[in-house]
N, C-alpha and C positions, 0 to 999 in steps of 0.2 A: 175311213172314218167319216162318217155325217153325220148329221143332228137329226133325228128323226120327224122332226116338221119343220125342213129344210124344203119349203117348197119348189125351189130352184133345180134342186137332184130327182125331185120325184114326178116333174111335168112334164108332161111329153101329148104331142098332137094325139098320136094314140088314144089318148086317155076318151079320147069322143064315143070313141065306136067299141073300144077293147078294154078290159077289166085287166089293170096289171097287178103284177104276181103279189108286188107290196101288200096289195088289200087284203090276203091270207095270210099275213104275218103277223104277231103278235103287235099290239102300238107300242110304238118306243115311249119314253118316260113322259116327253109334252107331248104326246099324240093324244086327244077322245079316243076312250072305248067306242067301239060302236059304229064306228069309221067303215061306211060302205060305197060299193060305188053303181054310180048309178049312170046309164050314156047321158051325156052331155054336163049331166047336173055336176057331174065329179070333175071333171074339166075344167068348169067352169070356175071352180070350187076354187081348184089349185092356181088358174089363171089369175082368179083376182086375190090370191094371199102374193103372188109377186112383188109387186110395187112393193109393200111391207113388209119384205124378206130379212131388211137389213137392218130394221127399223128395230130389234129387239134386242132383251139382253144376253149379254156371252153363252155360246154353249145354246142357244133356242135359234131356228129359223138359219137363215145364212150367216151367221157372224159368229165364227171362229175363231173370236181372242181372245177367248179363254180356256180353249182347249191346247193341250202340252203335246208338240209334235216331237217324234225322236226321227230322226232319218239320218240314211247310211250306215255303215258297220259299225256294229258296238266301237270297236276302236274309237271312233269321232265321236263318238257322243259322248260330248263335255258335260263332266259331274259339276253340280254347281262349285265343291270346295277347290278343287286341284283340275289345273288341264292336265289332258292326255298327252303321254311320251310317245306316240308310237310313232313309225317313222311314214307308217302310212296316212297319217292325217297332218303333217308336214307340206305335204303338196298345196 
């Protein structure tokens, strides 16, 4: 799961010389329509949203705290009202 103008998941040296797969894919919800890429220029692009990756609100760019992570077997994933009995989430 990412944010789709997570510039951090989508940067890669590549971006110089090679057109990646992303830029044929629909734009996620804070992504511009219209989003093409060009050598160097598109590099460039994602190079300088870095620094300000962290800088936004939950759920946009890098910052994850507002998105609801589940992980591990159903068992351990604790429902807000009651914990789970099972004896494999004991460990």
């Amino acid at each position: 799961m990412v944010n789709p103008s997570d510039p951090i998941v989508w940067w890669s040296p590549r971006l110089i010389l090679h057109e990646p797969d992303w830029i044929a894919e629909p734009p996620g919800r804070d992504v511009l329509e219209g989003v093409v890429w060009l050598p160097f220029v598109t590099f460039w692009q994602v190079t300088a949203d870095l620094p300000f990756a962290m800088d936004v609100p939950g759920g946009h760019g890098h910052n994850y705290v507002s998105r609801t992570w589940t992980a591990g077997p159903p068992c351990c994933r604790r429902p807000a009202t009651a914990p789970t009995s099972s004896p494999r989430c004991a460990r």
